[in-house]
C-alpha positions in Angstrom: 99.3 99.5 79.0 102.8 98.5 78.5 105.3 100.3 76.0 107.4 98.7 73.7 109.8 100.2 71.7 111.8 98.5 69.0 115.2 99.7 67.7 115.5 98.0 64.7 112.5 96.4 62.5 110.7 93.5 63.8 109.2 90.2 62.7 105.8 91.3 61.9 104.9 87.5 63.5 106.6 88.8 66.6 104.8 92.0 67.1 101.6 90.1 66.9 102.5 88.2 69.8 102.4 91.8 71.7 98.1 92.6 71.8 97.6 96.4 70.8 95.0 95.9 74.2 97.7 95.8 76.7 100.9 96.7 74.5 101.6 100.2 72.7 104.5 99.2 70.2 106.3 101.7 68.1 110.1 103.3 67.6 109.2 106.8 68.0 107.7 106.6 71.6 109.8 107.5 75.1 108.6 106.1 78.6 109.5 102.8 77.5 108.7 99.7 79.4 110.4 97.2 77.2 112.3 97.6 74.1 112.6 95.0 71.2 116.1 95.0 69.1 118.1 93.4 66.8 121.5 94.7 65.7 121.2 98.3 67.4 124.3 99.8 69.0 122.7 100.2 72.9 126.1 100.9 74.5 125.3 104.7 74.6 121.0 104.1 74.5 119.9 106.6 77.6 117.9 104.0 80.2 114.6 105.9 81.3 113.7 104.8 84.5 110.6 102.8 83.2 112.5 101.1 81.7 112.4 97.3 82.7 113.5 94.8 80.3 115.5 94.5 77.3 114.9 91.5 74.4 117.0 91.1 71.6 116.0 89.1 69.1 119.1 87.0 68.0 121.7 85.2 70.2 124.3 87.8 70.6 123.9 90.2 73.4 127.5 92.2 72.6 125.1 95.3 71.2 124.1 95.8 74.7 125.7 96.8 77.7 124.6 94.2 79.6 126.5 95.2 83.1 125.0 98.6 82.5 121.2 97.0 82.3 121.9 94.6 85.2 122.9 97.6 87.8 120.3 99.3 86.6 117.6 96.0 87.2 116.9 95.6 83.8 116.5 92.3 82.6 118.1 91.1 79.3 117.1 88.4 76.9 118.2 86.7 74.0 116.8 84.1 71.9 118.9 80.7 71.6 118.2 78.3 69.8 115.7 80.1 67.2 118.2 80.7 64.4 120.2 77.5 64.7 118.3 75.8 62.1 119.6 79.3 59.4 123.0 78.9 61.1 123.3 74.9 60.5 122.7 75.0 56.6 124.7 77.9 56.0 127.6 75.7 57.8 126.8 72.9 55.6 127.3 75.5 52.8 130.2 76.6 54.2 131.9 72.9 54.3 131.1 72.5 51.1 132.2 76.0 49.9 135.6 75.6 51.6 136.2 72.1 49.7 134.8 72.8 46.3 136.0 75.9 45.4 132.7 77.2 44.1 133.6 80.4 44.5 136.5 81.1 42.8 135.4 78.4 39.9 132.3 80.6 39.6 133.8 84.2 39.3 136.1 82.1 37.3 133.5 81.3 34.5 132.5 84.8 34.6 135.6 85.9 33.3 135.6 83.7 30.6 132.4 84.9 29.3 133.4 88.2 29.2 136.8 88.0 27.3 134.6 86.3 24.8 135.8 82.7 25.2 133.3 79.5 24.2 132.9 78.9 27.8 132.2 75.4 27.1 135.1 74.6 26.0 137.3 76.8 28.5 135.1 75.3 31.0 136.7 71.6 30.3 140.1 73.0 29.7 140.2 74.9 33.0 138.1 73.0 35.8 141.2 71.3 37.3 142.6 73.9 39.0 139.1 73.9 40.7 139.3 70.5 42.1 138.2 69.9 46.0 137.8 66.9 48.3 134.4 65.6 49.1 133.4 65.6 52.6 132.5 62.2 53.0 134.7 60.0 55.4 136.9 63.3 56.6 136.9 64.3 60.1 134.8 67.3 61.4 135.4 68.9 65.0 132.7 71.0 66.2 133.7 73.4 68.8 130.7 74.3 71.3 127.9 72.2 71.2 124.8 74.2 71.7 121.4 74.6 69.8 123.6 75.4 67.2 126.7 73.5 67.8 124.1 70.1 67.8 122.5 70.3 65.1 126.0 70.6 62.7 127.5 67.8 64.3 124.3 65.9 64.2 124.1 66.8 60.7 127.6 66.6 59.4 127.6 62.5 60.2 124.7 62.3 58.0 127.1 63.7 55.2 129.3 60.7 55.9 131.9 62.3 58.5 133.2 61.8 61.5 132.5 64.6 63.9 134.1 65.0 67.3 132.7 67.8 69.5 134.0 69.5 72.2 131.9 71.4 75.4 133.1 71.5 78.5 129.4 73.5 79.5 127.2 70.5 77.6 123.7 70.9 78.8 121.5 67.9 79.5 119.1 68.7 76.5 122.2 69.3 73.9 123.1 66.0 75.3 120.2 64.5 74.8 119.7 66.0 71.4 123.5 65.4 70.5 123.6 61.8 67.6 125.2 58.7 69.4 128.0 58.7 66.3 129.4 62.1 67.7 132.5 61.3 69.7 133.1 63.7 72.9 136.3 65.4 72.7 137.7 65.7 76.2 139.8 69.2 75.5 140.3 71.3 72.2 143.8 69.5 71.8 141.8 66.4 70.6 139.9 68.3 68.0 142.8 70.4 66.7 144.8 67.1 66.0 142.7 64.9 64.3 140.0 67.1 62.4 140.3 67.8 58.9 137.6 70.8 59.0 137.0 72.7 61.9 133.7 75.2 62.8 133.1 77.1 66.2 130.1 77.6 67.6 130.9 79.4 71.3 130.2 82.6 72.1 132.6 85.7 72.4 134.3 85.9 76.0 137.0 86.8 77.5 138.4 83.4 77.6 137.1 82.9 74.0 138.4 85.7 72.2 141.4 84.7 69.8 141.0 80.8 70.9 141.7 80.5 66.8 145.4 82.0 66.9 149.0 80.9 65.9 149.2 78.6 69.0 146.4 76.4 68.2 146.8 76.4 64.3 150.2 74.9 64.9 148.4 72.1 67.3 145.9 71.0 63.9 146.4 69.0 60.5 147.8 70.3 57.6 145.6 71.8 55.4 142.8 72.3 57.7 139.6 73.7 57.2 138.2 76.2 59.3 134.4 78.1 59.8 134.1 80.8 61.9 130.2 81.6 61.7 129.6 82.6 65.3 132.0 86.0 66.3 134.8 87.7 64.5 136.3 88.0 67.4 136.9 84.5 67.9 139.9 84.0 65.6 142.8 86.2 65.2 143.1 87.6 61.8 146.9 88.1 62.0 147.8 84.6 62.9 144.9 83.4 60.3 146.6 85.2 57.8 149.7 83.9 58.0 148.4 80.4 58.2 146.2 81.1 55.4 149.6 82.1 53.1 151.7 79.2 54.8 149.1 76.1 53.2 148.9 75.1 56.7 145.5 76.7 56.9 143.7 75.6 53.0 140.7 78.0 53.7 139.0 79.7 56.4 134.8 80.6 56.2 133.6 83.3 58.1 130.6 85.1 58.3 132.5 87.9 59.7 134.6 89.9 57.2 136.8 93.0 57.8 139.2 94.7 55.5 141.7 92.8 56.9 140.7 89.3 56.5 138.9 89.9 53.4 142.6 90.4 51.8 143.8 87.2 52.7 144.0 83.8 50.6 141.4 81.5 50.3 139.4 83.6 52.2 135.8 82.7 51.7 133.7 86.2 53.2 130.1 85.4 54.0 128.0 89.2 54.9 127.3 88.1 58.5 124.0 85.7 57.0 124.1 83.3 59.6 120.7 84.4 60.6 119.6 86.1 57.4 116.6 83.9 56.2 112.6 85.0 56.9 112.0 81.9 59.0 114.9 83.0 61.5 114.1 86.4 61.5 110.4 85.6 62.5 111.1 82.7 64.7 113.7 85.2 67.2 111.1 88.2 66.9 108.4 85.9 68.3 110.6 84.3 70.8 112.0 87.7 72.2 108.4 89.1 71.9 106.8 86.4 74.3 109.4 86.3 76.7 109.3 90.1 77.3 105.2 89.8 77.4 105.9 87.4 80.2 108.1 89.1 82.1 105.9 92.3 82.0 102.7 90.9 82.4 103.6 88.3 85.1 107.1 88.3 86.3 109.0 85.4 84.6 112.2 85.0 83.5 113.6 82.6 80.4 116.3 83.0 78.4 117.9 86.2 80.3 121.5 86.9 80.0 122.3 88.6 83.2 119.2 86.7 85.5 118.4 83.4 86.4 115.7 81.5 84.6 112.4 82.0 87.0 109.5 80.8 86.5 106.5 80.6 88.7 102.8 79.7 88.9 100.6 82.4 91.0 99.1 81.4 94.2 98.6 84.8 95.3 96.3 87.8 94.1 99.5 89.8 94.0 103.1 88.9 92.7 106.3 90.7 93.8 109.0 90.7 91.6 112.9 91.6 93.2 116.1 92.2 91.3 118.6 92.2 94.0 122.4 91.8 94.7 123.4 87.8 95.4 124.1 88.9 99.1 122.9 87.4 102.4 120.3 89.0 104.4 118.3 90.1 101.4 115.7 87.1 101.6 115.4 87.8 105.3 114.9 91.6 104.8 111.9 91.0 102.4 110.1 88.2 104.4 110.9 90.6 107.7 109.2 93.7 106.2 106.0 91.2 105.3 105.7 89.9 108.1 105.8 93.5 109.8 103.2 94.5 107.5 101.1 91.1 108.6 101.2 89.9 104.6 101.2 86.4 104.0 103.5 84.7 102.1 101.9 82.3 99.6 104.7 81.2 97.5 108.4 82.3 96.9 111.2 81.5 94.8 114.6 82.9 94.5 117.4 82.2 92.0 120.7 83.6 91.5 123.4 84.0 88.8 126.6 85.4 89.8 126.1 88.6 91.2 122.5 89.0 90.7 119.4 87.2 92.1 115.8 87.4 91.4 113.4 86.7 94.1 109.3 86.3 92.6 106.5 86.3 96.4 102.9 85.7 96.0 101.2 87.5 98.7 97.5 87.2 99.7 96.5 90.9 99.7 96.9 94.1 98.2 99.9 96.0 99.8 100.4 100.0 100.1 103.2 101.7 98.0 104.6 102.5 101.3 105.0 98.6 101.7 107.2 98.5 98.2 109.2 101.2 99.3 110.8 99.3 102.3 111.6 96.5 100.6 113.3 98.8 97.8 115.2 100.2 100.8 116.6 96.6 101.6 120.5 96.6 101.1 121.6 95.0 97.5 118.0 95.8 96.2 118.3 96.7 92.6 114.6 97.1 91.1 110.8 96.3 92.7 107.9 95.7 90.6 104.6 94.7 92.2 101.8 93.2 89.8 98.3 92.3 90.4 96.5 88.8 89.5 
């Protein structure tokens, strides 16, 4: 029986996917095989050695020390794509929000009401300095075009704009998804000159961290609009500040507030909801739950972070399954050591990503422990796990 422990509370649709006849699930238990998580600080979580894969329900991987987990031959999964839908119409919101000024008009009203004004009349006296332009036939540039990334430029020309979106890493099914009105940007300069709103949708790298700063503010329109509803990080709050006061920045959305930022004008703070609705929440746990059930039960990877995607049919009545360095000889070491053993080979596939490669063999018998052991012993070998049919 495999043991799951979650760090956070869970989908109850995604611990169903988990059966209580080959899965022990629960937050108190040690030993574990597999641990489920959400928002949980791992950067100091003790590894047991059982330990074998990690599945986070939710894009974001920065919770977990993903290095750490890869050294150690624990595999790391996310789940992309199962919020974008919660993440879309919150950006829709978030156009609309930082046009209309619903928010300030709104807290506004309030204020009225309680210094015992007819609100209906200051209402009519008073709405002007809440006027905002209307989406329609302004320019939108979507930076990163990924599940999410898509579906708001796919959306946003429905609402009567013209989107240009910018991914130098465009998969072939965001291309294929992407509308035939979005125009390819060619480099961010394009989208920083000619977009009236602006919303980024990348994740949080090295090369990606304060791509929002003083330097490209100056490159865009006056009066720009801009979302941030993917990582804090991802804008610099000093240089959006000073934009933000200057007029050449009219309002900046993000789903990432701070005590910084949240000082700033026409700052509109969002409480990180991007994936706060039931259908997201549920849709992640059930994606992070099946692909650690299919990692544990049968060796394949989807949707890891720090592995390649490997997935393969048995054709054996046992599977190995090798975490290993991306270093020559390593293939050859693990065939050798079979072949010494007089095993036969049925299948094999190996896949790497960066430094790391995953190598899956289906053998046609039984092998000792003795057997695992040597291959373990290989050079660049990180973990071995050897699973019966």
């Amino acid at each position: 029986m495999f043991r799951i422990k979650t760090l956070n509370k869970i989908s109850p649709a995604g611990l169903s996917v988990l059966e209580q006849s080959r899965f022990a699930v629960s937050s108190d238990l040690c030993d574990e095989d597999g641990v489920l998580v959400r928002s949980a600080d791992m950067h100091a979580y003790a590894f047991p050695d059982s330990l074998r894969a990690i599945a986070r329900a939710g894009a974001g991987t920065n919770n977990i020390p993903v290095d750490r987990c890869s050294e150690a031959g624990i595999v790391v999964f996310n789940t992309p794509g199962a919020n974008a839908n919660a993440v879309k119409e919150l950006a829709v919101c978030g156009l609309l929000l930082a046009s209309r000024k619903v928010v300030d008009g709104a807290a506004w009203v309030r204020t009225q009401a309680g210094m015992g004004a007819d609100v209906e009349q200051a209402v009519e006296k008073g709405k002007s300095q809440f006027v905002g332009p209307e989406l329609m036939g302004k320019t939108l540039g979507v930076v990163g075009l990924g599940a999410i990334g898509v579906q708001v430029a796919n959306i946003a020309t429905k609402l009567g704009m013209t989107v240009y979106g910018y991914d130098p890493f465009l998969s072939v099914d965001a291309a294929l998804s992407l509308s035939r009105l979005v125009h390819r940007a060619l480099d961010l300069e394009t989208i920083y000159k000619n977009c009236d709103y602006i919303t980024v949708h990348v994740p949080l790298t090295p090369d990606t961290r304060g791509m929002i700063c003083t330097d490209s503010i100056q490159m865009m329109k006056g009066g720009v609009r801009i979302l941030n509803l993917a990582r804090g990080g991802l804008v610099n709050d000093d240089d959006m500040l000073l934009a933000l006061e200057s007029g050449k920045v009219a309002a900046y959305v993000t789903d990432f507030p701070n005590n910084k930022i949240v000082q700033g004008k026409n700052v509109i703070p969002i409480p990180h909801l991007g994936a706060s609705s039931p259908e997201s929440e549920e849709n992640c746990a059930v994606m992070a739950a099946q692909q650690l059930r299919e990692y544990l039960e049968n060796g394949n990877i989807k949707n890891s972070v720090n592995l390649p995607t490997l997935e393969q049919e048995w054709s054996g009545i046992a599977r190995l399954c090798i975490i290993h360095r991306n270093i020559p000889g390593t293939i050859a070491g693990i065939t050798k050591v079979l072949s010494e053993e007089n095993v036969n080979v049925e299948n094999m596939t190996n896949k790497s990503k960066k430094d790391y490669a995953y190598t899956v063999v289906d053998i046609n018998a039984k092998i000792k422990d003795l057997v695992v052991d040597e291959i373990r012993a290989i050079d660049g070998v990180l973990r071995v796990r050897f699973l019966s049919h």
